[in-house]
N, C-alpha and C positions, 0 to 999 in steps of 0.2 A: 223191632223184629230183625233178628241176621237171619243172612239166607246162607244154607251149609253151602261149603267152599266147591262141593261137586255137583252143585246145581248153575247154569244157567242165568243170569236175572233178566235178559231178555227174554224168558220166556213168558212173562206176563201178557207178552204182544201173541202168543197163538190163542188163537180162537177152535172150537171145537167144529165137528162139520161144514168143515170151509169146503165152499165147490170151486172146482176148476173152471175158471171164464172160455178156457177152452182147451176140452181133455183130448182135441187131434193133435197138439202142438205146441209151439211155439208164439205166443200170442202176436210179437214183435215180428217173430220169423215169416208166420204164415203172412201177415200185412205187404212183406216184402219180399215175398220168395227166397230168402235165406235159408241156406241150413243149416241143421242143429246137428250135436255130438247126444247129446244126454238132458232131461228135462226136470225140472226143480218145481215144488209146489208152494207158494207163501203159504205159509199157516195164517197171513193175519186177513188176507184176502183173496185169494184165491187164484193171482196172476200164475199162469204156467210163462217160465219163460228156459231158459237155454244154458247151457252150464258155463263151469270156467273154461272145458274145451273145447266151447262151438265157437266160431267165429265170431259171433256177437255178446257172448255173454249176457244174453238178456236179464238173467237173472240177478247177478249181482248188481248191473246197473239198478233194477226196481230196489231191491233190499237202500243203495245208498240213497235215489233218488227220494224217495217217498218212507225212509224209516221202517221198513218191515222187515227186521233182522234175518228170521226163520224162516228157515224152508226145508222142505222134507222131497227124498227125492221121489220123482213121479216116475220113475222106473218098474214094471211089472217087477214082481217080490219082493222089491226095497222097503225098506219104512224108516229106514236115519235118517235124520235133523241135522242142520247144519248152519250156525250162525255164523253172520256174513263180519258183526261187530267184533267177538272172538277168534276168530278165526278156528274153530272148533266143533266137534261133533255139539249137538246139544238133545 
């Protein structure tokens, strides 16, 4: 099976109603009183962590540490996907 050229192939890693481990925050951040710019939601499990602008970037760290490409941001109105492997909307 090919997969068309405008799809994605990480996205086999999102999962459908994924919960947020923690939808106040910054999972990393709240831990350590850090703060955040902007919050990221893994689709494959549900860590919220911190964008590329906040000081700690929690999010990309989890995307490389543990393989979960995807994430969608957790911003009220938002719903883009963003993989961390492409560097790309997804």
């Amino acid at each position: 099976m090919t997969v068309p050229v405008d799809v994605d192939p990480h996205l086999v890693f999102v999962r459908s109603g994924v919960t947020p481990h923690t939808p106040e925050g910054c999972e990393e951040c709240l831990r350590t009183g850090s703060p955040w710019v902007h919050l990221r939601l893994c689709l494959t499990c549900g860590h919220v962590g911190c964008c590329d602008s906040s000081p700690n970037r929690h999010a990309r760290h989890h995307a490389g540490l543990v393989g979960h490409p995807i994430v969608r941001s957790f911003e009220p109105g938002e719903t883009w996907r963003w993989c961390y492997v492409d560097e790309a909307f997804a």
